[in-house]
C-alpha positions in Angstrom: -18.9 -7.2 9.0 -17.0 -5.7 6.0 -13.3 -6.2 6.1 -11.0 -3.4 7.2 -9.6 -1.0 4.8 -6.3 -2.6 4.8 -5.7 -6.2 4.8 -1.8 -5.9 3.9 0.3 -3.3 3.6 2.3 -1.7 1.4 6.1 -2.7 0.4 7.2 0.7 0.4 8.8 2.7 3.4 7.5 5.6 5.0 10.0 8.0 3.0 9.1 6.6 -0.3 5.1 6.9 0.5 5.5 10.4 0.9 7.2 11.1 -1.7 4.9 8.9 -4.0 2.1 10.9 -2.5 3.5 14.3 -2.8 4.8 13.3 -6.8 0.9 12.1 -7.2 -1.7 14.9 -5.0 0.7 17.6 -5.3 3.1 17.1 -8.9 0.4 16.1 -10.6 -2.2 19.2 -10.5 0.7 21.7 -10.8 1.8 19.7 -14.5 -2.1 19.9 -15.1 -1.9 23.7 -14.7 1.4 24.3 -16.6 0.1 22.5 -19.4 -3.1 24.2 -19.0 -4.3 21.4 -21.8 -8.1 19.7 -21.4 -7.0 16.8 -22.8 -4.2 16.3 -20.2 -6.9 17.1 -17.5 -8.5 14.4 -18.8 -5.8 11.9 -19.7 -5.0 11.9 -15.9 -8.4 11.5 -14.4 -8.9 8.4 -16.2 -5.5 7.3 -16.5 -5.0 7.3 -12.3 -8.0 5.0 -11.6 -7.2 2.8 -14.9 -3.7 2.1 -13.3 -5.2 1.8 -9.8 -7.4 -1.0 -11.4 -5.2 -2.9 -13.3 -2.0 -2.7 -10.7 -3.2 -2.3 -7.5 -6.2 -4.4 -7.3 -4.1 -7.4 -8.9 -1.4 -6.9 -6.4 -3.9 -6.7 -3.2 -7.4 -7.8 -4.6 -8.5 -8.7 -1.1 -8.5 -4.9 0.0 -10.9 -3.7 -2.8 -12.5 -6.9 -3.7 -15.3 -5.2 -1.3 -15.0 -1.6 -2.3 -18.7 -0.4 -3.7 -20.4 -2.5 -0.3 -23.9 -1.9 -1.2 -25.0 -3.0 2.1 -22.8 0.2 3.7 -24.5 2.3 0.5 -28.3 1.4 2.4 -27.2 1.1 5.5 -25.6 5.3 5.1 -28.3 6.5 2.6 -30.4 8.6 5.0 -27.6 10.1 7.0 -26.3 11.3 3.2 -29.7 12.5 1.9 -30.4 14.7 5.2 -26.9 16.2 5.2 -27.6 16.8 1.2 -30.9 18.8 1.9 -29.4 20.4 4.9 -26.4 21.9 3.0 -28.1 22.3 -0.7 -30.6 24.6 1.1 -27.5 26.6 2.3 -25.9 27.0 -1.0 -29.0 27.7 -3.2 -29.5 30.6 -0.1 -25.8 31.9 -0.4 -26.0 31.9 -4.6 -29.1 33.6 -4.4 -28.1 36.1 -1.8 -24.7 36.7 -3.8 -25.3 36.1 -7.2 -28.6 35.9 -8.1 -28.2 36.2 -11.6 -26.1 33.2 -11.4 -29.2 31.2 -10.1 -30.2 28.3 -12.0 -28.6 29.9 -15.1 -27.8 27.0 -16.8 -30.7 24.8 -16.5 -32.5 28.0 -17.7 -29.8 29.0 -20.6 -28.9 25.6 -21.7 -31.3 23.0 -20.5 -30.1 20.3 -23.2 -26.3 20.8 -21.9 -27.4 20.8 -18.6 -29.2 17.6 -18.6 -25.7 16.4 -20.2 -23.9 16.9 -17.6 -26.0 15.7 -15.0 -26.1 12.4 -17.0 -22.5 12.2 -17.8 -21.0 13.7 -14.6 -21.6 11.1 -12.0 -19.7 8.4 -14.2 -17.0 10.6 -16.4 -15.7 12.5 -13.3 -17.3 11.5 -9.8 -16.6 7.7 -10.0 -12.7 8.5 -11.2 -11.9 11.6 -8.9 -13.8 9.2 -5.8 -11.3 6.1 -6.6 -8.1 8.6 -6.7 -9.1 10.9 -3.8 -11.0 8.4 -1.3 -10.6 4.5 -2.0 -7.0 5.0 -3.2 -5.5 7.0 -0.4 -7.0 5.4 2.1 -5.9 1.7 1.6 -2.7 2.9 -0.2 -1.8 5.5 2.5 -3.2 4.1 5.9 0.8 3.7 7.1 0.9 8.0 6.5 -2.5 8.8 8.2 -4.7 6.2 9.3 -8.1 5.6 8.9 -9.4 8.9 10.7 -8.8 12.0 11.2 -5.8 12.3 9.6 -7.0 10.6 6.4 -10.0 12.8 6.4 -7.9 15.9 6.8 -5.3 14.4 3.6 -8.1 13.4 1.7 -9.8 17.2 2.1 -7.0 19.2 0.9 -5.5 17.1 -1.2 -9.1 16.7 -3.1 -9.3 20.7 -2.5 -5.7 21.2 -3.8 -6.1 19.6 -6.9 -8.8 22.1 -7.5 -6.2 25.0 -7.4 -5.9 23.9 -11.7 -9.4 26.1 -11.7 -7.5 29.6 -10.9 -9.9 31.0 -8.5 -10.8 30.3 -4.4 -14.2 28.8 -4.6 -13.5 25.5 -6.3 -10.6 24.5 -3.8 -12.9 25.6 -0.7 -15.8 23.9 -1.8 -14.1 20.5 -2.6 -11.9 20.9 0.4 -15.2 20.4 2.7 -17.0 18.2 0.6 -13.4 15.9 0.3 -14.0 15.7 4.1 -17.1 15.0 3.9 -16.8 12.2 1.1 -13.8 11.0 2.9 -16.2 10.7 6.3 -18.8 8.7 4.6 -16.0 6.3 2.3 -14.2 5.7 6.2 -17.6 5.0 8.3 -19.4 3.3 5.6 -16.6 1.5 3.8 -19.1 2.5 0.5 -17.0 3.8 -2.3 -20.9 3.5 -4.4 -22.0 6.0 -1.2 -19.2 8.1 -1.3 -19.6 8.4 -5.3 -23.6 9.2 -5.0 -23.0 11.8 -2.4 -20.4 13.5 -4.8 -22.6 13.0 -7.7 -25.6 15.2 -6.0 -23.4 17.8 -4.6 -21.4 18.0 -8.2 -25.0 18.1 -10.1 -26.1 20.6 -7.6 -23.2 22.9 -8.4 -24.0 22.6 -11.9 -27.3 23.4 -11.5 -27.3 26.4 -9.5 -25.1 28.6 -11.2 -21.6 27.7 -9.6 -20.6 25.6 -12.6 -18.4 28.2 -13.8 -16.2 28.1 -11.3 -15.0 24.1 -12.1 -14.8 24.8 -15.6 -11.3 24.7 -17.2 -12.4 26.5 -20.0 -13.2 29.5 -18.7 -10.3 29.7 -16.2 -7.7 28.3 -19.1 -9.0 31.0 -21.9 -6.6 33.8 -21.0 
């Protein structure tokens, strides 16, 4: 069996959690948007999982000494690839019904920049965002909301909050449900390598069928 998300426990009291969480899920987007700076975007992406590596995994190694679980990855494959088709079908549907011109536009447009993207997101965004949003909060905030529901429903808008940086509804609604669902799979698999490849294929799919433009901070920074 694959050891529990939490073998100790934090130092810090309940009071200081929350206000480390609120200073990190919540401060940290809203200094994103008031800078309004890519480069900042990106500084705290990479930055967050870089101090999460060095720091937290050194403190408490035996808590993510297990972390990817490729065993948990197989064992939770199917369930992901079903729920993928199920739900990809729906949103090629609701683009298509809504925004047909939208449709595949830039795979058709910019096929090299496309294939870019799909190559580069899973590593330069999905891997980072899936360490912050799912592995981190979980083992670092298990005192604040457990292991189920409530982590599921912290991991969801937090992940969908942190979305608000884009200016517009549909990037914090879509990652609000697929946070829960990443967050579903990362607490019954115990698979951050799962939770990443389901990310990665609805993040490619977004990409790919027109509703890229909506996680873009160039467009939504411009004005």
């Amino acid at each position: 069996m694959h050891r529990n998300a939490d073998d100790t426990k934090p130092a810090s009291g309940p009071l200081a959690l929350w206000a480390e969480f609120i200073a990190l899920y919540a401060g940290l987007p809203i200094f994103i948007l008031i800078t309004r700076r890519t480069a900042v975007l990106i500084a705290v992406i990479w930055l967050a999982p870089l101090f999460i590596h060095y720091f937290q995994r050194r403190r408490r190694p035996s808590v993510y000494e297990n972390d990817w679980n490729w065993r948990g990855f197989r064992a939770g494959l199917r369930a992901v690839g079903l729920r993928f088709a199920v739900l990809a079908s729906l949103v090629v549907l609701a683009v298509w019904h809504f925004t047909p011109h939208a449709l595949l536009s830039l795979p058709r447009a910019h096929p090299g920049m496309w294939l870019l993207v799909i190559l580069l997101y899973p590593v330069l965004s999905v891997w980072p965002q899936e360490l912050i949003f799912r592995s981190f909060l979980l083992h670092r905030y298990k005192p604040l909301f457990g292991v189920n529901r409530g982590y599921i429903a912290a991991s969801a808008l937090a992940f969908g909050y942190a979305h608000l940086i884009f200016l517009n509804w549909v990037a914090p609604a879509m990652t609000a449900v697929g946070g829960a669902l990443f967050a579903a799979t990362y607490r019954d698999r115990r698979s951050l390598a799962l939770a990443c490849f389901e990310h990665a294929l609805y993040g490619c799919l977004v990409f790919t069928v027109g509703l890229g433009q909506y996680f873009y901070s160039g467009s939504a920074w411009q004005h």
